[in-house]
N, C-alpha and C positions, 0 to 999 in steps of 0.2 A: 381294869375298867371299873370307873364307879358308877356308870350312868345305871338307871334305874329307871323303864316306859312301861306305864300301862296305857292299854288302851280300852276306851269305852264305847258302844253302841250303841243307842237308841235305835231300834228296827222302825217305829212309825215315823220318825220324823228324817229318816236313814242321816242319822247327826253321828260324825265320828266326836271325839274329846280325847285328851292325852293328860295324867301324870308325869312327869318328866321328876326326877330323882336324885340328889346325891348321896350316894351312899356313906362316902366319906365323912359328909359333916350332917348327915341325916337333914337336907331340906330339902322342899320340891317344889314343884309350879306344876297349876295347872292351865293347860292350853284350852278354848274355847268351850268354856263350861257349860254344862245345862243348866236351867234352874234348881232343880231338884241335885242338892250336892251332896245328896247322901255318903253318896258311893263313894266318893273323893276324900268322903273324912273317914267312911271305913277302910278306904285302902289303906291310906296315911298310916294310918295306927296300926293295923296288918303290918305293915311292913316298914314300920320303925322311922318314920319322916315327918315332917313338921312342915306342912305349909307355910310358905313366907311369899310366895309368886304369885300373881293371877295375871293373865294376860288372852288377848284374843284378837281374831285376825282381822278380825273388821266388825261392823255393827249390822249383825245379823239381819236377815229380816224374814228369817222361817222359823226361828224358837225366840222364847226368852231367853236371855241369858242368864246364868249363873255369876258372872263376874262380880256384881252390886253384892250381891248372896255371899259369897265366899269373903269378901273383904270386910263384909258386917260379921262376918262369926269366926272370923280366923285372924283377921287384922294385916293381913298380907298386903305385901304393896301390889299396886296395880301398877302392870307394864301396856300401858295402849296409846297407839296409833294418835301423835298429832298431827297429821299428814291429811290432806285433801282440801284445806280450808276451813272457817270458821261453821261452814252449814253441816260439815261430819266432824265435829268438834264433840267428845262426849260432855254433857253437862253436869257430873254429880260427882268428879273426880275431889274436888275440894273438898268431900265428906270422909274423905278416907286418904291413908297413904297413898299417895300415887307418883310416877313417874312418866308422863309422857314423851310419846318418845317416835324419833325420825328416822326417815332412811341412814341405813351407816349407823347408827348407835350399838352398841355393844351392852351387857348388862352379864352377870355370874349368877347362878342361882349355885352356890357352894362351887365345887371346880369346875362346875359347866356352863360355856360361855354362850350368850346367844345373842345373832348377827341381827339386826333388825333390815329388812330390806322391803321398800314401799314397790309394791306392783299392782298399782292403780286397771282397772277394766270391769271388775267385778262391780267394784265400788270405787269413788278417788282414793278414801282412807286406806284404803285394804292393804294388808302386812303379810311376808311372808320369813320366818325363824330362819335360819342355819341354824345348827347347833354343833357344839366342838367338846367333846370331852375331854376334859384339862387333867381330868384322873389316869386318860391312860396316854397321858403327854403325847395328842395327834396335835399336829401342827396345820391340821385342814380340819373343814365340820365333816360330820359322819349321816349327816340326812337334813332332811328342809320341811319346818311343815305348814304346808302350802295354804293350810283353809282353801278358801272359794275359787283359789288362781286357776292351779292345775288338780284338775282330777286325777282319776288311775282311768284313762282312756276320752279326757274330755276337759273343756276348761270352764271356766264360771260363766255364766251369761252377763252380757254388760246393759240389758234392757230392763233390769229391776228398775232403774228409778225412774222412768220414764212410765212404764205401766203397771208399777205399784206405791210412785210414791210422789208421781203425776211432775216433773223433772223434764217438761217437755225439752225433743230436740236431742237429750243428752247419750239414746241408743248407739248413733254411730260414731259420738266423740269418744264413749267409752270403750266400744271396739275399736277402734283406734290406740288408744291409750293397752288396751289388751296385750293388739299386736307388740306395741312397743316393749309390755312389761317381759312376753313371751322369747324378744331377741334377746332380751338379758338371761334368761330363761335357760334358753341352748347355749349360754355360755357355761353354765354350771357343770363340774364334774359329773360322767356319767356315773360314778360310783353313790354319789349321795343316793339314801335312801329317802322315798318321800310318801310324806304321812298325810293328806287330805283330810279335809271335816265333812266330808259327806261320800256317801255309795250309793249305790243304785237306788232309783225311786225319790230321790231330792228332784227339788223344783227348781234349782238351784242352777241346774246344767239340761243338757236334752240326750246326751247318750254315755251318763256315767256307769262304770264298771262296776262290777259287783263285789272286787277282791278288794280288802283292806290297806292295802297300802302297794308303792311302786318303787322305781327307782328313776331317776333325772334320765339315765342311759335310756330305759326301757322306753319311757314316755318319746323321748326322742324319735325312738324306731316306728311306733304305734301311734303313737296318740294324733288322731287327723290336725287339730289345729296345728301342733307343730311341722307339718309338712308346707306350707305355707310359705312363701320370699316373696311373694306380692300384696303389699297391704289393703288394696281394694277388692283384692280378689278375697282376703280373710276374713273383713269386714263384710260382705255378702253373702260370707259362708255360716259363719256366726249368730248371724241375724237371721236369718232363715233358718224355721222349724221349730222357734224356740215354743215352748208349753205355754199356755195361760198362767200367770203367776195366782197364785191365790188372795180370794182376795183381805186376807188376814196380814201378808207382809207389811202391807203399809203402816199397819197398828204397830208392828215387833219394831222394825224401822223407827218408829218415834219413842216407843216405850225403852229401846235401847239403849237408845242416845242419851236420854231425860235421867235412866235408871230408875229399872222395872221396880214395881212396889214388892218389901221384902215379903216373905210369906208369913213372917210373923204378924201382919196385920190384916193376913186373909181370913175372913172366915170362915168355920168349915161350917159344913149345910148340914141342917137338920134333916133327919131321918122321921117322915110321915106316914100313919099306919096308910094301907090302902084303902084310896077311899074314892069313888068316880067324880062325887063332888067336890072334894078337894081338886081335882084335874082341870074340874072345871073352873074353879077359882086363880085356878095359875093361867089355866090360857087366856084370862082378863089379864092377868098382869106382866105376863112375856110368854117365853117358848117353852113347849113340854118337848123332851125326845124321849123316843122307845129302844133303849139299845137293843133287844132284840133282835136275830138273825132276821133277813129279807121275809124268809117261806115265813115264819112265827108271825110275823108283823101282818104279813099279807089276810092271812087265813082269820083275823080279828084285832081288833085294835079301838082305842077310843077315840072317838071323831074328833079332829082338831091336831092332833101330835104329829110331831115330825118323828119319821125314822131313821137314825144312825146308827148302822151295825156295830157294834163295838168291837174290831177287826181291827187288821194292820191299816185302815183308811180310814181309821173313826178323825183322827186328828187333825188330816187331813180337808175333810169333807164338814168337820166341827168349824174351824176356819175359817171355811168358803161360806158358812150359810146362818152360823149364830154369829147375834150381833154381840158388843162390847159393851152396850149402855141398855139393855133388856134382860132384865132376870130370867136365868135356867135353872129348869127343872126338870131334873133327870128320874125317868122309868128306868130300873137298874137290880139285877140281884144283890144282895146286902156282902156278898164276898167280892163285888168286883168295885163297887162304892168311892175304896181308898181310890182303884187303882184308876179308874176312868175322871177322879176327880182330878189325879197329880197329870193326868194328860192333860188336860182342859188347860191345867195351871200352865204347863209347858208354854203356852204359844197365848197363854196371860188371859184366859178367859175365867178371871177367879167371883164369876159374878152367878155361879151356881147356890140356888137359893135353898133348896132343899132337893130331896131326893125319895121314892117311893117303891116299893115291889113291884116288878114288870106284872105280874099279876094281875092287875089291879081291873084289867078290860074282863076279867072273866064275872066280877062282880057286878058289871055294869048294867046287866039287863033285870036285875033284881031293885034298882033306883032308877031305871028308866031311862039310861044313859043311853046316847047312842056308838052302837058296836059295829062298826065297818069292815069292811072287806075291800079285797079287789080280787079282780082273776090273773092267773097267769097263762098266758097263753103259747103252745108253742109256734116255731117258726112256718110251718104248713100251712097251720089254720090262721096264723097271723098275717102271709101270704092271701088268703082267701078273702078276708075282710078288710083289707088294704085293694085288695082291687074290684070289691064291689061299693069301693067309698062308704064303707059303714064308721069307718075310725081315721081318726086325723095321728097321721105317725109324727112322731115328736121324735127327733134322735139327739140324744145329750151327750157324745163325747165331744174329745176334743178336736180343735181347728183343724191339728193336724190328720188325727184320723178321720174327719169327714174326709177331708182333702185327697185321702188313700183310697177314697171307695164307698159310695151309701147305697141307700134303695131309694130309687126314682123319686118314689112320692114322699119321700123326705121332706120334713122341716128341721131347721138344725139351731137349736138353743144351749148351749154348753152348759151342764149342770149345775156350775157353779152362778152364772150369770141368770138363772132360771127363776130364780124368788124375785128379780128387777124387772123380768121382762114376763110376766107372766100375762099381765096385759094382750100379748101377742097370741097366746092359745085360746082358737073357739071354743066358741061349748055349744053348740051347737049338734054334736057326735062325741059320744065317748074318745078320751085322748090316750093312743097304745104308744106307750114310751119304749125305747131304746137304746142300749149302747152295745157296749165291744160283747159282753158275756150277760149283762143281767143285774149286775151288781147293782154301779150308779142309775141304771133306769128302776131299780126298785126302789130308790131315797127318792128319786125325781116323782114317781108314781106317789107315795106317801105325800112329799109337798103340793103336788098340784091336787090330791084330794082333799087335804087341807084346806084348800084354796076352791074347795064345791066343786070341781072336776069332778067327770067320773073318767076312770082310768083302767088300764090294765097294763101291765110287766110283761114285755116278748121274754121269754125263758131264752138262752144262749144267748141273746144278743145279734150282734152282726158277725160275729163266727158261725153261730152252727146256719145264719142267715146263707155266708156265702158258702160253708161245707156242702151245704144242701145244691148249690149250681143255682141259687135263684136270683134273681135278675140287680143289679147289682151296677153303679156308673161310677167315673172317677170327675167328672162334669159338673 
């Protein structure tokens, strides 16, 4: 056997990627790249191979890609998708080798052959590999890698471009188109092994598994979409439940296609002593955030900043609430600087202007700044003042978890949606935010006191809400 796979993970944006290998005549490809392609040229070299492939399953719309990136510093040809018509057409393919390419096409990367086969649902474009290793003379492929089609316990959602990239109408053609990709689907060998671009916690799907890779057999057995021989019945099933998309895909979806800007012409941000009136000179001119943990943030903070925890959901939550055409300025320890900026880059928010020591609010009363707070309250006393109408409850998750369960005197604005409609919160009464544990109601609390709120943070959320037995509707 010559084949040669690594596989790679991004936790925050739960993005699989693949090296694929020949050992034989030392060349490789890579499957669905990140932007940041570090790792792909240290493996390469690690392990004695030469880039010549770039290829990917379809045209993202939860990272930036790598593909434009790797083909500008390695010269590799590009293998994508000319499949779904001229509107999922990539446009930057002319700048570089490339090979466009359709259902049924075949291509070698050294003795390893790979099957191109279009299964449109996710996206029209969308591709999924076979692969056949010609080293160790199989006469069938030995695994498939699926990108967005099938998951390892789920399959891709087909309402992307309908409610991230405004494609009205296209939700239940594309479930449709799903079902169809998925009869072809169960005709595939149960033995092929298969390799997905995403695991748990993508936005991509609503119930993907958390192990790395499956098999066509397994999926078969398990995976609920494939239990399905009625197609309106699939189509119903599919569409129901699915998450709020964030609202960053739309931008990755068009930067994808175009071909994202290389990073050679990003700027990196200067690094500013701490200073409260420098903070104040940036909130004239965009958004400040505090990566700071919630409790840090809460106990002090300089009036005006947003708080993003810089956690597995900073990327995430970065996404839904900074914009693309407003300068960011990041509050940040100086060791974590590189690494919160190459997230930013990920999902192409490379408009980070400078950057300063989260410190910076403990200076602030020494220049007359103002230093803010909130409280955090627990679920008891948050019970207490919820039903003497002293505070307007705000609950920010999502659709689907209001839908599971809230508390009565709920209002329900999803986090993400919260900076648009902010309009809609009194102020009239202190506003006590809310979600599942604490988390997203503490970014929502920091925004809306941004926004002259005065607020507080329920501590657990609506877990230790219903642990506790308190009153609680599904209504």
């Amino acid at each position: 056997m010559s084949l040669l796979l690594k596989y790679f993970y991004d936790d925050r944006l739960a993005q699989a990627s693949y090296l694929v290998g020949c050992q034989a005549t030392g060349e490789a490809i890579v499957i669905d790249p990140s932007r940041d392609i570090s790792a792909y040229l240290q493996t390469a070299e690690a392990e004695g191979v030469r880039i010549v492939g770039i290829t990917e399953t379809h045209i993202h719309a939860d990272f930036l890609s790598g593909a434009r990136e790797l083909a500008a510093q390695t010269g590799a040809t590009l293998y994508l998708s000319a499949e779904g018509g001229p509107d999922w057409t990539y446009r930057f393919l002319e700048q570089y080798s490339a090979r466009p390419v359709h259902d049924g096409d075949t291509f070698n990367i050294g003795n390893i052959k790979f099957e191109v086969m279009h299964t449109p649902g996710h996206t029209p474009e969308h591709i999924a590999l076979l692969v056949t290793d010609g080293g160790a003379k199989a006469s069938a492929p030995m695994g498939i890698f699926s990108g967005d089609f099938v998951f390892v316990g789920d399959v891709g959602r087909p309402d992307l471009l309908e409610k991230a990239a405004g494609v009205r109408g296209s939700s239940e053609i594309m479930a449709r188109k799903m079902f169809a990709s998925l009869q072809r689907f169960k005709k595939l060998p149960d033995f092929l092994q298969l390799w997905p671009a995403h695991g748990a916690g993508s936005a991509c799907g609503k119930a993907l598994g958390a192990i790395p890779s499956s098999t066509v057999g397994y999926e078969k057995m398990v995976n609920w979409a494939l239990g399905y021989t009625d197609e309106k019945a699939f189509v119903e099933a599919l569409l129901e439940g699915q998450p709020e998309p964030p609202r960053y895909f739309a931008m990755m979806k068009k930067l994808n296609r175009e071909g994202p800007p290389l990073l050679s012409a990003v700027a990196t941000p200067q690094r500013a002593e701490e200073s409260p009136e420098t903070v104040r000179q940036w909130l004239d001119q965009g958004t400040v955030v505090d990566t700071r943990a919630a409790s840090a943030f809460a106990k002090s903070h300089l009036a005006g900043v947003l708080n993003i925890p810089y956690n597995k959901s900073f990327v995430t939550w970065a996404g839904w609430l900074l914009d693309y055409d407003r300068p960011i300025y990041l509050l940040c320890g100086g060791d974590d600087v590189e690494a919160i900026t190459k997230d930013l880059q990920a999902i192409g928010l490379d408009n980070v202007e400078a950057t300063m020591g989260n410190g910076v609010h403990t200076a602030a009363d020494a220049d007359g700044s103002r230093v803010m707070s909130y409280p955090e309250v627990e679920s008891e006393d948050a019970a207490r003042r919820i039903d003497r109408g002293e505070v307007f409850l705000l609950d920010v998750r999502n659709a689907a978890e209001w839908s599971e369960g809230h508390i009565p005197q709920a209002t329900h604005i999803m986090l993400g949606h919260l900076a648009k409609r902010v309009h809609e919160v009194p102020r009239d009464r202190p506003v006590l935010v809310q979600c599942r544990s604490g988390g997203r109601s503490a970014i929502a609390a920091g925004l809306l006191q941004a926004h002259g709120f005065e607020v507080q943070n329920m501590l657990g959320g609506y877990e230790e809400w219903a642990r506790l037995g308190l009153a609680a509707t599904s209504r």
